[in-house]
N, C-alpha and C positions, 0 to 999 in steps of 0.2 A: 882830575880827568873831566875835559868838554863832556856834554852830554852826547855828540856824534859817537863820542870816542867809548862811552859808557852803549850805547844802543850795536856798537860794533863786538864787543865784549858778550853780550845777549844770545846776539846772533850765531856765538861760535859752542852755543850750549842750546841751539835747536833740535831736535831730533834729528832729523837729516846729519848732523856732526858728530852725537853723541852715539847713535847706533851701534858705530863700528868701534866705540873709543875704549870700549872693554873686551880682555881678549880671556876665553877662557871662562867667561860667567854663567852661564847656561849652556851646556852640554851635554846637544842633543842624542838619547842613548836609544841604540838599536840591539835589542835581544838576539842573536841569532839563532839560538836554540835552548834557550835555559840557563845556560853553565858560560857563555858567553858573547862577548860584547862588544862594539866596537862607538866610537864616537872621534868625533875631526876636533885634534886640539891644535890651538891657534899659537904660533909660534913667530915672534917677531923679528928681522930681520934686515939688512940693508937695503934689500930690495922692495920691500915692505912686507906682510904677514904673511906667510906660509901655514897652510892648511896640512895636518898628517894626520892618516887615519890609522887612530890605535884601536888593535882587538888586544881585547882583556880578558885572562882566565878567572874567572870569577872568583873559583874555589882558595886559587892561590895569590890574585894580583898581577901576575906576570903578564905582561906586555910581549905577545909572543908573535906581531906584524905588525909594518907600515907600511906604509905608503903614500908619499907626497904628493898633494896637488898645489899647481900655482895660486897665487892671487884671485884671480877675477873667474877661476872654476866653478860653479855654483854643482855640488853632488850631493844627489839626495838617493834611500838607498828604502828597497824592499825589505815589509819587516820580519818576514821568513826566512828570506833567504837571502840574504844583504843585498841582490845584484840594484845594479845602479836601476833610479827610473828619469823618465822626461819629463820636465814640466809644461807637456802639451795641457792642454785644460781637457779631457774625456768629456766625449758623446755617448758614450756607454757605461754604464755599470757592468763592471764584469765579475764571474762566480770568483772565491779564491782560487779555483785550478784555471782561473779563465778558458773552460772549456764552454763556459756558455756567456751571452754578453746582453742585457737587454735595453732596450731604447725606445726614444718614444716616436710619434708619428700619426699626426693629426689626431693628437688628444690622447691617443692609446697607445699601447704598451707593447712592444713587439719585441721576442724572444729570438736572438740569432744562437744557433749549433755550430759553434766555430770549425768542429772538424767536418761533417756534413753540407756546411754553408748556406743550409739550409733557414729559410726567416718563418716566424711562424707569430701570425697573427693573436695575443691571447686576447685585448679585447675591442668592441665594436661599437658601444656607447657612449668613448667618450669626446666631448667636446669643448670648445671654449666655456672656461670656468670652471668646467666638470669633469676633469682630466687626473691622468693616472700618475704619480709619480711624480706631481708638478712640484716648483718653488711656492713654497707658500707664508717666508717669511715677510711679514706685514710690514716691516719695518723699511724696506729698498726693492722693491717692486720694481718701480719704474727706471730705478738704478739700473737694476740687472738687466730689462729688457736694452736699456740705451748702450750696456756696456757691449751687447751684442755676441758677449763670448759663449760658447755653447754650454749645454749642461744636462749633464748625466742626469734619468730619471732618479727620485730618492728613494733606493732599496735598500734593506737590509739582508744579505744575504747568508743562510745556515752555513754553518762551520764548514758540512762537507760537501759544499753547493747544490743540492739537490731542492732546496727549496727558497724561495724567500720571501719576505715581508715587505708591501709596500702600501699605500694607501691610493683611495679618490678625494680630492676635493671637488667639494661642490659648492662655488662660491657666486652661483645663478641669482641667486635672491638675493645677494648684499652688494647694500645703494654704495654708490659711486662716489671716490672722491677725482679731483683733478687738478693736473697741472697745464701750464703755458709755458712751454720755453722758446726764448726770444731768440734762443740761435737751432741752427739746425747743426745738424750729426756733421754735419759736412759743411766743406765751404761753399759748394754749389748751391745749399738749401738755404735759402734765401728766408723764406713763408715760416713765419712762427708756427710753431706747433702743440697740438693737443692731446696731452695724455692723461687717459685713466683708469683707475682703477681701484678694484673691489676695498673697502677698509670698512668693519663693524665698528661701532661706538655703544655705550654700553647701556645705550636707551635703545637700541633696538632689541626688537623679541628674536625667542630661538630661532625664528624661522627664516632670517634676515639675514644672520652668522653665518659664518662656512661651518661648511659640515665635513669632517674626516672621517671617511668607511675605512676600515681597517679589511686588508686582501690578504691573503698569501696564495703564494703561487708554489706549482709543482712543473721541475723542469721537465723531468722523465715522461710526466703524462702530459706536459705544453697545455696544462690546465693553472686558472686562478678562479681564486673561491672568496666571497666575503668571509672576514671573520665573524660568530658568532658573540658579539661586542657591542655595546653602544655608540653612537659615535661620538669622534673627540671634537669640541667644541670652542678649543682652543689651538693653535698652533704644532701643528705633529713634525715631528724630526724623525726619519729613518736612518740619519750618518750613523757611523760606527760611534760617535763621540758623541751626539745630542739626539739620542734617542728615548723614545720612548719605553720602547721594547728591545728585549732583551731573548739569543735562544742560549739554551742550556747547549755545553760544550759537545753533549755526543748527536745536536740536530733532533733530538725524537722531540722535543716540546719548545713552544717558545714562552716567555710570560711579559705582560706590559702592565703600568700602571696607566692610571685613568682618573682623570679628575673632574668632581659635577663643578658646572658654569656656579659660579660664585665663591669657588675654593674654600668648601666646609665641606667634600664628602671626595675619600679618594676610595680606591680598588685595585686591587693582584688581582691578574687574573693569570690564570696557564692555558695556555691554546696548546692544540693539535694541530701539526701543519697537513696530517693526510683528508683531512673533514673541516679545517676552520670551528672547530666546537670546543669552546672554552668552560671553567670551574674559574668561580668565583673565590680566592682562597685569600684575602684581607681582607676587612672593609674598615675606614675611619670615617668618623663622624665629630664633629667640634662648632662650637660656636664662633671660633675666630676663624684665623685661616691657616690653609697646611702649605709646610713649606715641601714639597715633595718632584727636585727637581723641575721646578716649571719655569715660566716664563723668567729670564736674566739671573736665574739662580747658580752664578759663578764663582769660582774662587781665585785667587789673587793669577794664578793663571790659565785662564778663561777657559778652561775646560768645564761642564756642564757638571752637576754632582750629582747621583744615583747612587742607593745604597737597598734599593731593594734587588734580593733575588732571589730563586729557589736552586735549592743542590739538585744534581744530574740526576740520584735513586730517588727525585721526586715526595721525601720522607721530612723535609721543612722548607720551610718560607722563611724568608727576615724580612723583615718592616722597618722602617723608618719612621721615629714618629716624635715628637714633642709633647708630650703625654705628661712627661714629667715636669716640663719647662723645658726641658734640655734635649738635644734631640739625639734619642738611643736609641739601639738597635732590638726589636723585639722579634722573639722566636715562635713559631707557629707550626704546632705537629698539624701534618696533611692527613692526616689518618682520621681525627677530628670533622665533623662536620661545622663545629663554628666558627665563622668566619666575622666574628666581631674584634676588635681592639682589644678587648679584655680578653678573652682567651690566648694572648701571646703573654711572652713570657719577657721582662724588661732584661736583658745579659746585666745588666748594670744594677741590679739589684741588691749583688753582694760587694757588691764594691763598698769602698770607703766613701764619709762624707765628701770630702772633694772632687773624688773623680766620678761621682754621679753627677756632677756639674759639667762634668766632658761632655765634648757637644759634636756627633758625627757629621763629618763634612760629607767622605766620599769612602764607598769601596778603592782598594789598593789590589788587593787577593785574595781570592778563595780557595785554600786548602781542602778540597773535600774529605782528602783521605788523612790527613793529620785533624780535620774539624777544627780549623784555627781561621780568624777572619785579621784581614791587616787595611787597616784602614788610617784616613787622617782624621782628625780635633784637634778641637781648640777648646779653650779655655781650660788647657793646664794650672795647676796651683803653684807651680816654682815657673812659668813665664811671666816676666817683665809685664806681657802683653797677653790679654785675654786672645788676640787672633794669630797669634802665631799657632801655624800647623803645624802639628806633630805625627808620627807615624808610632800606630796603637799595634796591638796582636791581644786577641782574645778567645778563648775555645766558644764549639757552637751551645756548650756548656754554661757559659759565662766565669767561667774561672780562670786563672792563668793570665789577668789583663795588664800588661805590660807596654809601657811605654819604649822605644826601641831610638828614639832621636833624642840624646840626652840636652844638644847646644840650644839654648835661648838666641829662638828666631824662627824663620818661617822656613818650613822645609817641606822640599821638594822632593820626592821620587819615582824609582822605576825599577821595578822588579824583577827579578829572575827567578828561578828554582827554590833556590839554599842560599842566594842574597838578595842585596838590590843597590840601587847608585842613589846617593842622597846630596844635593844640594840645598845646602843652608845657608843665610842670610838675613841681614834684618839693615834698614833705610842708612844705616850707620855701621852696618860689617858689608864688606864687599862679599862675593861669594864662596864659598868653600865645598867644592865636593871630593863626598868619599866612596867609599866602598865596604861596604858592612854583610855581614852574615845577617840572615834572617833571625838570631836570636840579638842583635843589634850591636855583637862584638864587631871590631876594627877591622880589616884587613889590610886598607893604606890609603892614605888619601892620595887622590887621582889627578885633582888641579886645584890652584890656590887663581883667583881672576886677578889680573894685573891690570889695573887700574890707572897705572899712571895718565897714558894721554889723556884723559877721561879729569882727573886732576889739573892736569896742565893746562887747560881750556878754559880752569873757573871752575868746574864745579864746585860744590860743599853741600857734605850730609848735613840734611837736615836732623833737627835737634829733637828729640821725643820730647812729649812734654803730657802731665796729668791735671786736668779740672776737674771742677764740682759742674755736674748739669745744675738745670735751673731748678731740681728738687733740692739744692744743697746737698745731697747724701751720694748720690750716682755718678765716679769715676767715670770720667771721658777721656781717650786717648786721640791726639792732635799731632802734627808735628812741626815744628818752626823754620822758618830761614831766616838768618842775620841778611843784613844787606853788604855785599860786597866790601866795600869799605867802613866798615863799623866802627862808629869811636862810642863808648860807653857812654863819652859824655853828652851827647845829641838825643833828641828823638826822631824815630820814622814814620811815616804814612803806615796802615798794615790794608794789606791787601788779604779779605777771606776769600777761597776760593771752595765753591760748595756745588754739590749733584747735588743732593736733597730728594731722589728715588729712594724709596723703600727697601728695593730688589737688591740694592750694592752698598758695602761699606764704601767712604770713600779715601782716606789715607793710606796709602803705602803701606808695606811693612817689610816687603823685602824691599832688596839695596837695588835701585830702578833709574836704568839710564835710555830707558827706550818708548815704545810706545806705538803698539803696534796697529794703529791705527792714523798714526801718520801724527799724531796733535803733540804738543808741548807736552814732556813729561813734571808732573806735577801740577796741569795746569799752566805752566809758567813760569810757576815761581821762582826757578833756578833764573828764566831769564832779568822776573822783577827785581831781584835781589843785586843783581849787576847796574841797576837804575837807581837802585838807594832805596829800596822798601820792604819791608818784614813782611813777610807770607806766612799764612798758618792755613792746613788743613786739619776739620777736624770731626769726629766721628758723634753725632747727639743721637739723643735717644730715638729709636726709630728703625737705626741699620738695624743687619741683621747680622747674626758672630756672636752674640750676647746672650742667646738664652732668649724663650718667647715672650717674657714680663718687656725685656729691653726694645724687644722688637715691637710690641703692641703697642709702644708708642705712637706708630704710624696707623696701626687698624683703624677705618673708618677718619682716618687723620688725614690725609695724604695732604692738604691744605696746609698740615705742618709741616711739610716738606722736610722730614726726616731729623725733629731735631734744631729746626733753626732757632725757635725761643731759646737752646741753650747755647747757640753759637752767642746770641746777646746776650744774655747771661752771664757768661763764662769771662766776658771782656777785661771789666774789673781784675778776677783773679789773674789773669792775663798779665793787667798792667804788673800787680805786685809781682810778680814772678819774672815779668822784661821789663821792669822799668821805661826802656828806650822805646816803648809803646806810644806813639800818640795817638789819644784815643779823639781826640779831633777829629783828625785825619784818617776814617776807617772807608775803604772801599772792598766789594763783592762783586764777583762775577761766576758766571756757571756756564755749561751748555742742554741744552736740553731740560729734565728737571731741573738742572741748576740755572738755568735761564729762568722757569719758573718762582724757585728757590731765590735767585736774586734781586726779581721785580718784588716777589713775597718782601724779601727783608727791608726794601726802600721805601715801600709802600707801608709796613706796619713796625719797622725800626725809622724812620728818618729821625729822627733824632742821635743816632748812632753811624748809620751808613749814610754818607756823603755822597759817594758813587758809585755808579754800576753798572757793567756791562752784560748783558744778558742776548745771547743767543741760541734762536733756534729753538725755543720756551715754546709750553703746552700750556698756555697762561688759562685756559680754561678747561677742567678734567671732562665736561659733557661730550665734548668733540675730538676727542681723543680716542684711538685703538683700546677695544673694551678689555681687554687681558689683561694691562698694565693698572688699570683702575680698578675692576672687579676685585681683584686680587686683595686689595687693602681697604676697600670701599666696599666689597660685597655689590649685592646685585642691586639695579638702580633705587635713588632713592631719591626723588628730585627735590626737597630741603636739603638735604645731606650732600648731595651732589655740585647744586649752586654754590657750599661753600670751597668749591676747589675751583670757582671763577676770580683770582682773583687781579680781574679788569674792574671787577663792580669797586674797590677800592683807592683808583685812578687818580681820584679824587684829593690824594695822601702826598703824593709823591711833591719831596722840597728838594732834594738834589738833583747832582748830575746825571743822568742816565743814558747809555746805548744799547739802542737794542739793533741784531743786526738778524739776518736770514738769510738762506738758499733759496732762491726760485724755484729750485727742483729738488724740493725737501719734500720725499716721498714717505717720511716719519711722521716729523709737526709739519704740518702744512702751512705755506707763509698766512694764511686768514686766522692763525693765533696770533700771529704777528699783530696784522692789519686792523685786528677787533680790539686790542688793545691799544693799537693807535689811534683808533677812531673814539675811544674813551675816553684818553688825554687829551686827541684836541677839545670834546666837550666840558672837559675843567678846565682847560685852559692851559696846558701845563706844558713846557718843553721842554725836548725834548731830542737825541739825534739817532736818525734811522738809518742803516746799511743794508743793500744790498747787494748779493752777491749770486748776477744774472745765471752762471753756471754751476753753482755749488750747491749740494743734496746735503742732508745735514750734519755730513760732519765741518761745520762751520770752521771749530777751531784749527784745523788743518791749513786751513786757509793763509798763504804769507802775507797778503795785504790787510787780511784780518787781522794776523799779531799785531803788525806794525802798527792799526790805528786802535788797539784797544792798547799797547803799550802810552802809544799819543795821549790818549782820555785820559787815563789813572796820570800820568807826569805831568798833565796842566792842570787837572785838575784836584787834587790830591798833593804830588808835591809842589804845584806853585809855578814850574817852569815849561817854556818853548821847548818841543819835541822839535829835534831835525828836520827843516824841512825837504819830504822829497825822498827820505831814507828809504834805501832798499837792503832786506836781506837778501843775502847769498845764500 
């Protein structure tokens, strides 16, 4: 096979192809009332896929209605009370009775009485910067303004709409960063333009940072009150899914956690929504850092994890804590006045040697009135894989701790009453969901994902694979691609493909044909492998899934970009284990940290890594959003800090390298880019730069992007002329 013919091959295993290539793998489920369920299974056809929307008796399995939509139907459905909804984008937050709807309007917050029609001003201070309810994610700012689509102020609103939770930022005092962009919104706007805005760095003092006041509002009285709270000093979420705060199911109280600026000291608190007057009822204290829900702390799918809460009769608290190494769930009588870590009570206390190694990802359910909590972990003793999630049940007792997802692999669920729907998978099992009772018995399996077209395209699961880190003793979990047409007897280029943040593992675990942020799934690899080259992802000391020894790899490290001493490391083992390895021929590429991660490995591996493609890199941690670095860096320390520059090592680089960027990377700003160019030109070094005048950082989305970092690694690495001129479809 020509190379044209191999780079055609690539292109039919891009995300845009693969999306739709699995029928049945993820099925999305809607509770309607407890006891049942309904989700759209994908049924294939002459015409092509038919959508039918099965409800399911939970208790029994029984499929007791359909209904078929066409192809090109997109139905999305209420999750109360199944009716259909629109995918307009809301200008309002509305209560759950949507009898009330609030919005914003020059800075403040204005309450509409949908039956009345009546609009009611609640507040009158706020202004540019220091506004009610705003976007305040750091990372696409100027994204959102340019996408121009509206958006609902960020509430949180009580179960029975009568009150809700929102915030102020105040982001007056933090200096400015800025963009250029060389086209306008439109084709009339001729005149480059100027944008910017607020981003802290973690050399600035408190007073410089945005500040979040925590409000809550009362519909009844068309009153808001600050909360009685410190304020957050970090990034606040009010969605239902990336929040902070949390209310108890009957609306009398709300509670949120709180974290001090440097990630060693978190807080429960329990607010009152009729007065905003809160009781302090956790507090932790640690010398490294806590993981407690904060900034990018997701799991394989990307929902946010929290596992603090209090029950409704206000009679305990559960905490989240790594105390032990591992992170369990601790009890805390409210009747008590102390509010220190050591007055809770570990659930995981009587447990066995092993399962005190279980590690809580997320609440699932709380049972108040059975006193049973269901939740996921990882780091089972009979998984393959330390990060395959599981689904636990445990009383508020600590007894009775049971595992309820027997299959080895990463599992998904959704709950109901007296069951729940569980899709399991792992990078090398397609999907399988079932339907189980809540003591984890069978009741039948619901859909088996059919995979063929997905197959037929070229895919191939990747292969798991176990190393030594670079302490020799420490199991690392990686996983492999052959190259397309493999003969035993040859050797291949390998391409690593590495993030190197702290905040995420990076390898797969479930069976992953998509990628929902538009980029190459796996990185690529699927497509490298269609080119002739061995791809490994792989996980070094530093992620997090491991227990806090594993992960304090990275504390005050971040310069270690999560583990890459053992990506080199680990090489050797590598070979003996694929022989078809040439370790000649090793190239790295990343985005973001892994942009950093990749300049990292060229710069202090070149004897190893040959080439590298690196985009959209934070090559130096001083000039970067302070959340993301504090977090594992703690609070400034300028020795400690100069060592996550690393442009001062410029100086190193012997191979090939691209580095590419967005003009309108409102994340890393292209002057990480540029400051590290201006370093290589002063050693003298070459080197090739891409930009891409309308692209904000998700780089690798980019189709002109693939094509010429596919180009790089094939002339350079395997030796031959890339097509010229090739376009993907």
């Amino acid at each position: 096979m020509d190379m044209y013919a191999k780079y055609e091959a690539a292109g039919r295993l891009l995300t845009q192809h693969t999306r739709t290539a699995v029928l049945n793998g993820r099925p999305s489920i809607t509770w309607v009332d407890g006891s049942r369920f309904f989700y759209m299974r994908q049924i294939p056809g002459k015409e092509g896929v038919k959508r039918v929307r099965v409800q399911v008796d939970a208790a029994t399995g029984r499929e007791w209605a359909k209904e078929t939509y066409g192809p090109l139907e997109e139905v999305r459905y209420e999750q109360e009370t199944g009716r259909k909804l629109h995918n307009k984008k809301e200008e309002r937050a509305y209560s759950p009775d949507r009898a009330y709807a609030l919005f914003t309007e020059d800075h403040n917050l204005m309450l509409l009485d949908r039956k009345s029609k009546e609009i009611i001003r609640l507040t009158r201070d706020g202004e540019e910067l220091n506004e009610y309810g705003c976007y305040v994610d750091i990372y696409s700012q100027i994204t959102v303004k340019r996408a121009g689509q509206p958006e609902a102020p960020h509430v949180l609103w009580s179960p029975d709409g009568k009150y809700f939770i929102t915030y102020r930022g105040d982001r007056r005092a933090c200096k400015k960063l800025y963009l250029l962009s060389s086209y306008g919104d439109s084709a009339s706007e001729l005149r480059p333009g100027l944008w910017e805005y607020p981003c802290p760095f973690a050399t600035d003092s408190d007073e410089e940072i945005p500040h979040y006041t925590l409000y809550v509002g009362n519909v009844e009285e068309k009153t808001i009150r600050a909360v009685d709270a410190p304020d957050f000093l970090y990034p606040l979420f009010t969605d239902e899914d990336r929040s902070w705060v949390r209310w108890l199911d009957d609306s009398s109280a709300f509670y949120f956690t709180w974290i001090k600026r440097g990630f060693q000291e978190g807080r429960l608190y329990l607010g009152s929504p009729k007065d905003g007057k809160t009781k302090l009822l956790v507090r932790e204290v640690t010398n490294d850092f806590l993981n407690l829900g904060a900034f990018g702390q997701v799991d394989g799918y990307e929902t946010y994890l929290f596992s603090n809460f209090v029950t409704r009769d206000r009679k305990y608290a559960f905490w989240q804590s790594e105390k032990s190494g591992y992170a369990h769930l601790y009890r805390f009588d409210l009747e008590k006045e102390e509010v220190s870590l050591e007055s809770g009570t570990d659930l995981f206390r009587e447990a066995g040697k092993a399962e005190k190694k279980l590690i809580v990802q997320k609440l699932i359910k709380v049972d108040e009135q059975k006193k049973l909590i269901y939740f996921m972990a990882n780091n089972a003793k009979e998984c393959s894989d330390p990060l395959y999630y599981q689904l636990y049940v445990i009383g508020f007792d600590g007894n009775g701790l049971k595992r309820l997802t027997p299959e080895d692999g990463v599992h998904a669920v959704s709950m109901g009453e007296d069951a729940f729907v569980d899709t399991y998978s792992r990078v090398d099992l397609p999907p399988v969901t079932l339907l189980r009772r809540t003591d984890g018995s069978l009741v039948r399996e619901l859909e088996r994902a059919d995979v063929t077209a997905l197959m037929n395209a070229g895919y191939q699961m990747p292969e798991r694979f176990t190393v030594k880190a670079g302490d020799g003793v420490t199991d690392l979990c990686g996983i492999l691609f052959r190259p397309a047409d493999f003969d035993p007897d040859k050797t291949y280029p390998v391409i690593d493909y590495i993030y190197g943040g702290a905040q995420l593992y990076n390898v797969p675990r479930d069976f992953t044909w998509d990628n929902s942020m538009d980029r190459e799934i796996f990185g690529g690899l699927e497509e490298f492998a269609q080119l002739g080259f061995v791809g490994i992802i792989l996980d070094g000391r530093g992620t997090p899934g491991r227990g806090m020894e594993f992960h304090k790899h990275s504390y005050r490290n971040i310069h270690g970009c999560a583990g890459l001493s053992d990506h080199a490391a680990c090489m050797p083992e590598l070979k003996k284990k694929f022989p078809f390895i040439d370790l000649e021929r090793v190239g790295i590429w990343g985005n973001s940290g892994g942009g950093y991660a990749t300049v990292s490995a060229m710069l202090k591996y070149p004897e190893l890594y040959k080439a590298g493609v690196a985009s959209s890199g934070n090559y130096d941690q001083r000039i970067y959003e302070h959340s993301w670095t504090e977090r594992y860096y703690g609070l400034y320390e300028e020795e400690l800090y100069k060592q996550g520059d690393i442009t001062a090592l410029a100086g190193n680089l012997e191979g090939r390298l691209l580095l590419a960027y967005g003009a309108m990377d409102d994340n890393v700003t292209m002057s990480q880019t540029l400051r590290l160019c201006d370093k290589l030109n002063e050693c003298n070094k070459d080197y090739d730069l891409m930009v891409l005048p309308r692209m904000n950082h998700n780089v690798p989305s980019d189709m002109y992007f693939i094509r010429r970092k596919m180009d790089f690694f094939v002339k350079y690495l395997l030796g031959e002329e890339p097509p010229r001129e090739f376009r993907f479809k």
